[in-house]
C-alpha positions in Angstrom: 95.3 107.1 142.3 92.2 105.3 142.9 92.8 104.4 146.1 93.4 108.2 147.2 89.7 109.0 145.4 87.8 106.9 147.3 89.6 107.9 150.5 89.0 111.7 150.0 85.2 110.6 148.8 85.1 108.5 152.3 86.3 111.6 154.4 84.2 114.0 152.7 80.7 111.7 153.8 82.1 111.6 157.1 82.1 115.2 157.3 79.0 115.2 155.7 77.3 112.8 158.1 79.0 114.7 161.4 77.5 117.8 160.4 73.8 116.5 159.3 73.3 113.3 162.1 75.4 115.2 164.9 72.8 117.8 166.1 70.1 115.3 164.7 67.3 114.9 167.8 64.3 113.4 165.9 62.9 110.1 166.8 61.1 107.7 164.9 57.8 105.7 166.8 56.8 102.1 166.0 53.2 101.5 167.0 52.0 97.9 167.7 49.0 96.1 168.8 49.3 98.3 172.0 53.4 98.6 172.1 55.4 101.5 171.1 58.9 101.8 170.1 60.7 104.7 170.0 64.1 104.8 168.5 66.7 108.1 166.8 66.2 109.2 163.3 69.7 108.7 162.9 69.3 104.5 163.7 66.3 104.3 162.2 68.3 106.1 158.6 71.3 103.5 159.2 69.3 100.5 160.0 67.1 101.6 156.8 69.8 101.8 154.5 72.0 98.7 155.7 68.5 96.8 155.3 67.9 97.7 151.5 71.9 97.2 150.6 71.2 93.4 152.5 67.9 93.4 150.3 69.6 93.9 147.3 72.6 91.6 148.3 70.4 88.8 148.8 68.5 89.2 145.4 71.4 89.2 143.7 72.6 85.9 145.1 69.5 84.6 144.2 70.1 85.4 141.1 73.6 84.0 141.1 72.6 80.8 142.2 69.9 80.0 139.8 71.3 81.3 136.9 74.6 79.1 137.8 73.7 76.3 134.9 72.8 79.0 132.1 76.3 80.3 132.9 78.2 76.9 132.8 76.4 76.7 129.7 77.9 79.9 127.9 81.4 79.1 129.5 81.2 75.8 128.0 79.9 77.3 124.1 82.4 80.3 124.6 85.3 77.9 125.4 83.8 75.4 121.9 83.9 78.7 120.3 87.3 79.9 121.5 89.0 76.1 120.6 87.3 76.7 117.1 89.2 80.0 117.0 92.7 78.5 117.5 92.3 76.0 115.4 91.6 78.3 112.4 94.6 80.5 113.9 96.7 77.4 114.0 95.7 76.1 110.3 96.5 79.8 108.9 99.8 79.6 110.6 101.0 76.2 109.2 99.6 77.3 105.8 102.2 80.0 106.1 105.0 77.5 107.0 104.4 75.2 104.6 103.3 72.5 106.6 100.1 72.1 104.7 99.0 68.3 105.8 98.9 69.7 108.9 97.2 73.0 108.0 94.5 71.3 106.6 93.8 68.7 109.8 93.9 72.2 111.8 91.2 73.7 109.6 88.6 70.2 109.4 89.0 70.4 113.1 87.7 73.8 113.3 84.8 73.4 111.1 84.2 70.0 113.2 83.6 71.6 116.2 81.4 74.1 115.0 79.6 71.7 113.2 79.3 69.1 116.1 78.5 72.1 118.6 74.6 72.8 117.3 74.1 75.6 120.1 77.2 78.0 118.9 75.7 80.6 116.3 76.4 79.5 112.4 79.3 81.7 111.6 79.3 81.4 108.3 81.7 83.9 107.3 84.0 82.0 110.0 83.4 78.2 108.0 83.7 79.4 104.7 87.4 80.4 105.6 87.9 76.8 106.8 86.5 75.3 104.1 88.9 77.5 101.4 91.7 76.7 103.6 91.4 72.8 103.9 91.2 73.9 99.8 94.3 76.1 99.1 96.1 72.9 101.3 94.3 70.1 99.9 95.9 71.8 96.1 99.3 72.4 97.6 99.1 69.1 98.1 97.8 67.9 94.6 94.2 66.3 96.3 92.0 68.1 93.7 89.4 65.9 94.7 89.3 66.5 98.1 90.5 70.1 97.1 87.0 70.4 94.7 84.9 69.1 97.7 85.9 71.6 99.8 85.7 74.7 97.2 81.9 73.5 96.2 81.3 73.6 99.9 82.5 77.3 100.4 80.5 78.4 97.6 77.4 76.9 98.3 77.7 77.9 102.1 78.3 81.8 100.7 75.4 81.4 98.7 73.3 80.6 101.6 74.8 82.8 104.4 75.0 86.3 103.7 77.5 86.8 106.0 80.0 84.3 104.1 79.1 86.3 100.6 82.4 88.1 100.7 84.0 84.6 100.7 82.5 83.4 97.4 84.7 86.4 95.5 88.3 85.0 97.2 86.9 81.2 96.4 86.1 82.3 92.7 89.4 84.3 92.3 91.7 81.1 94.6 89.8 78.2 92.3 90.9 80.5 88.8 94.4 80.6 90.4 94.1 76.6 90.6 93.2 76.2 87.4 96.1 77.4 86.1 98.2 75.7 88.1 96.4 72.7 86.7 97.1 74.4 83.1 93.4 74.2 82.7 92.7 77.8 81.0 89.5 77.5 79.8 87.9 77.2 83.1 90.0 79.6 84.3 88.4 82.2 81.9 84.9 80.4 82.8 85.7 81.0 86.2 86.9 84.9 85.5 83.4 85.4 83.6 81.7 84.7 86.5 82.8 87.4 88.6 81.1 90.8 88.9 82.0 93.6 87.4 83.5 95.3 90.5 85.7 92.1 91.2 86.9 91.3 87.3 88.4 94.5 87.3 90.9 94.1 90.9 94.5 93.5 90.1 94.7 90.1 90.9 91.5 89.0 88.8 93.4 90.9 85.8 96.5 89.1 86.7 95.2 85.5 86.5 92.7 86.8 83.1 96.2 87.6 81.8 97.7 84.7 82.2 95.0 82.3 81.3 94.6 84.3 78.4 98.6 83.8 77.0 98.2 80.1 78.2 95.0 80.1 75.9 96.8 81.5 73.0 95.0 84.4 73.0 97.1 87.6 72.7 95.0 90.1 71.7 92.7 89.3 74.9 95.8 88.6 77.0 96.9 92.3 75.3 93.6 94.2 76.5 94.2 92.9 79.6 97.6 93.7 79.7 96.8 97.6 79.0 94.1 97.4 81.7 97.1 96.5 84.4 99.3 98.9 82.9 96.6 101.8 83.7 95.6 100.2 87.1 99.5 100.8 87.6 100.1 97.1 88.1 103.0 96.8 86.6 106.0 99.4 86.6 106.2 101.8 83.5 109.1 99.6 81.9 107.8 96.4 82.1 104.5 97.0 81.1 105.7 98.5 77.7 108.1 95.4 77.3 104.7 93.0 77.8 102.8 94.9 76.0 105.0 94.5 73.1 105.7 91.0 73.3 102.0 90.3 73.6 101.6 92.4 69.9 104.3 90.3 68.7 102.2 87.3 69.7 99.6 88.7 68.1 101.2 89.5 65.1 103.0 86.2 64.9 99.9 84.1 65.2 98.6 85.2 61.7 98.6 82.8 59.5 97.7 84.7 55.6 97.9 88.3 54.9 94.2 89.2 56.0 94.4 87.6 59.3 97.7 90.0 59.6 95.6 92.8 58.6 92.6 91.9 61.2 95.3 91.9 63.6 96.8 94.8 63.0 93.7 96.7 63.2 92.5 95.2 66.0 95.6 96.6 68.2 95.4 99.9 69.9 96.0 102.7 68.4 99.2 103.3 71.3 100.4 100.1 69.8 100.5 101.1 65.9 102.4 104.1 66.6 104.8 102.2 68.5 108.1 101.5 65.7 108.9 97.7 67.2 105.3 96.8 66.8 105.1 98.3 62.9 108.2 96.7 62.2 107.2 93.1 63.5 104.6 93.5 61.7 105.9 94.8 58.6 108.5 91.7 58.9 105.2 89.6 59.5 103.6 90.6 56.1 107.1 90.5 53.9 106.9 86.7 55.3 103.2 86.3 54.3 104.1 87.8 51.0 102.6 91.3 51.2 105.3 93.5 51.3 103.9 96.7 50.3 101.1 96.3 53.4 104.4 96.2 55.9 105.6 99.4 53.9 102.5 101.0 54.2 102.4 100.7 58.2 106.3 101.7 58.1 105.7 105.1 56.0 104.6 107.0 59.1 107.6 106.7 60.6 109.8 107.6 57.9 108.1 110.8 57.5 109.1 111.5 61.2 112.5 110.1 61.4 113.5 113.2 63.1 111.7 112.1 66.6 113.0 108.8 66.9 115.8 107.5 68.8 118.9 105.6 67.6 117.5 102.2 68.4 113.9 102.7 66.7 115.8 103.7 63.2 117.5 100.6 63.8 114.3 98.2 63.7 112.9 100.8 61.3 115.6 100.0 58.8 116.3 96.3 59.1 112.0 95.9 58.7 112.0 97.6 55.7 115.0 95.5 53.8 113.0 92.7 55.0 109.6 94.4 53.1 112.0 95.7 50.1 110.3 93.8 47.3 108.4 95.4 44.6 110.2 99.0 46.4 108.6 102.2 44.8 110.9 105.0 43.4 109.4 107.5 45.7 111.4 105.2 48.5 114.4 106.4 46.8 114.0 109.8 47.5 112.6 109.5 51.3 116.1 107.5 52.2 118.5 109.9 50.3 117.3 112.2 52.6 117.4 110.5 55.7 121.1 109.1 54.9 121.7 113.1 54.0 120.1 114.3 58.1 121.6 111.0 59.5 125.3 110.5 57.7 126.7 108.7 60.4 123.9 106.1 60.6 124.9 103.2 59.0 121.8 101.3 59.0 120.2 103.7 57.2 122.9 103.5 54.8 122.3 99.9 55.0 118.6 100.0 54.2 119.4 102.8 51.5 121.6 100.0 49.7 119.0 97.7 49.4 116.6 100.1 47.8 119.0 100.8 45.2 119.4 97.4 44.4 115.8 96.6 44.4 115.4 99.3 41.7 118.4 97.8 40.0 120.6 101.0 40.2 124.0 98.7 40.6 127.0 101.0 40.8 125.7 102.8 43.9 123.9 99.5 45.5 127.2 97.5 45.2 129.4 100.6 46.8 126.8 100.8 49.4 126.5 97.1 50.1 129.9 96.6 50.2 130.2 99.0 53.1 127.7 97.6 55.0 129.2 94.2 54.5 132.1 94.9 55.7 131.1 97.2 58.8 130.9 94.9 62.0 129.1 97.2 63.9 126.3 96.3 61.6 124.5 92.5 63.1 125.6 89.5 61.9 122.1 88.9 59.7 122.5 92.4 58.1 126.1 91.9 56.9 125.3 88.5 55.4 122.0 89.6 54.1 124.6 92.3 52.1 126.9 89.7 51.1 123.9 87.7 49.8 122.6 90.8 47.7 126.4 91.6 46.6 126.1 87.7 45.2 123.0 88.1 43.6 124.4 91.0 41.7 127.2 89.6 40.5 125.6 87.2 39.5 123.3 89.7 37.6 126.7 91.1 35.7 128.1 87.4 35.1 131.1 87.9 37.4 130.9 83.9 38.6 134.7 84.4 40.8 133.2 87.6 42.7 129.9 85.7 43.2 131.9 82.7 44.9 133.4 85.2 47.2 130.2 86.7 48.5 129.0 83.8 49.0 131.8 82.8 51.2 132.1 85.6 52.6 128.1 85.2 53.8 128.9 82.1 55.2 131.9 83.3 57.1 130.5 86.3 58.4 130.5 86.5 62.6 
């Protein structure tokens, strides 16, 4: 196509020239210390223009020729600077196969040639990602030394380049990451609290603040955090409520008297108290710690909407409270006669309804009740002996030694 441009281009200047230098008769006159030249306008145009494309021609050359060394010169940097290149390519793609020894000679031989080549332009942005992956290698390795040499080098190269100031997040962010591989997690958090504001909130840096902060033992941070991902969407809906509720468990778990329990428990989100696990770990907590009407009291809420929960949350719901059943108020009578009368075929309810009576020492109906549950194996193992175990206790209330020997066998025999 470009051949068939020019040609119509050269026929159209043909045609052009025929037409204007055909009929041309003017002459042109050289005058000279007595001589005269005359010669047609039409050589005097061509010899004109042939002499100013040779004028130009010949400067150019010039040109050529003397500039000749400058050019070597930027062949030579350009061809420093292109080896440089590969050798970063070729370190990143032995990082990614696993051949990290051999990553990390790749990326010291980049960062050696731009350091040995003073005329190439300081790339700083280009050194700093040498210098964090001779790093990431030098850990996979287990060379912290050599690993800590080269991430104090990155930073203080993006400190003084602003060009490599991107690279100071990813080396902040990469040497938190280490330190939890090293199990190190306070200077992971130390590392965490350095970044701004903008970076300490990205996924990953919430990530690795989670995860230093359940290696730290600290699940009420490690839970903040956790809710933070959860909105970010970093984790899917499911998981996200089955961390979240382990990390309250934690939390709950790691009291160690009744007022750290209550600290705790206040210190949880408000999503996290009106979820029925988390009140009845925590209820289960405090009949453990000895404060069995606290664990009633953040159980009570739920009772009073039974209506709206599933099957599995009256399960948990029941089995927390026969754990907080001591000291049992009579109005707790009422509120599970009622549920047992909207739910008759729940037999944990039932279950739970049994223990109450025989907390309030009302026998005749705890024993038929217990008995039930006792000997209903869809009820867990721990609930049926826990019956067997109350059943025991009441015989031994009424003096009946032979039925007493049989609960208690039967407690010890129940699978």
């Amino acid at each position: 196509m470009r051949t068939m441009i020019w040609l119509v281009l050269l026929f159209a200047v043909a045609v052009v020239a025929a037409l204007t230098l055909g009929s041309n008769d003017g002459l042109v006159s050289f005058y000279w210390n007595g001589w005269r030249l005359d010669v047609s306008l039409n050589l005097f145009l061509l010899v004109l223009v042939g002499s100013c494309f040779a004028l130009v021609t010949l400067i150019h050359t010039l040109n050529a020729l003397t500039s000749l060394p400058q050019r070597a010169r930027e062949w030579r940097l350009a061809q420093r600077e292109r080896t440089a290149q590969l050798a970063l390519r070729e370190a990143l793609s032995e990082f990614f196969g696993g051949r990290y020894g051999r990553a990390q000679k790749a990326a010291q031989r980049a960062l050696t040639i731009q350091a040995q080549t003073a005329e190439l332009p300081q790339d700083g942005a280009f050194m700093a990602l040498s210098h964090l992956l001779a790093a990431h290698s030098a850990h996979r390795l287990q060379d912290r030394r050599r690993r800590d040499e080269q991430l104090q080098q990155a930073l203080d190269l993006a400190q003084r380049v602003p060009q490599a100031k991107a690279s100071e997040e990813g080396a902040r962010l990469l040497a938190a990451e280490w330190a939890l591989d090293d199990r190190d997690a306070s200077r992971a958090l130390d590392l965490l609290s350095e970044l701004g504001p903008g970076v300490a909130r990205r996924t990953q840096a919430l990530r690795l603040k989670l995860q230093a902060s359940r290696l730290a033992k600290q699940p009420l941070e490690a839970l903040r955090t956790a809710r933070l991902l959860a909105k970010h969407q970093g984790f899917s809906k499911v998981a996200a409520q089955g961390l979240l509720r382990s990390l309250a468990f934690e939390a709950l778990e790691g009291a160690r008297d009744v007022d750290q329990l209550r600290q705790v428990w206040l210190q949880l989100d408000g999503s996290d108290r009106r979820d029925v696990f988390v009140a009845g770990r925590a209820a289960q907590c405090a009949a453990g710690l000895g404060a069995p009407e606290d664990g009633r009291g953040w159980l009570r809420p739920f009772w009073e909407q039974l209506d709206e929960l599933g099957n599995d949350e009256r399960v948990v719901l029941s089995e927390a409270l026969v754990l907080a059943v001591p000291g049992l108020g009579p109005e707790w009578l009422q509120r599970l006669e009622s549920a047992v009368q909207r739910f008759p075929r729940d037999k944990h309810l039932a279950y739970a309804l049994g223990h109450a009576l025989a907390e309030r020492q009302l026998w005749g109906k705890a024993r038929l009740m217990l008995e039930q549950a006792a000997e209903d194996r869809s009820l867990p193992v721990a609930a049926r002996r826990r019956s067997w175990l109350t059943l025991a206790a009441l015989a031994t209330h009424d003096g009946d030694m032979e039925r007493r020997a049989r609960c208690f066998e039967a407690a010890a025999t129940a699978q």
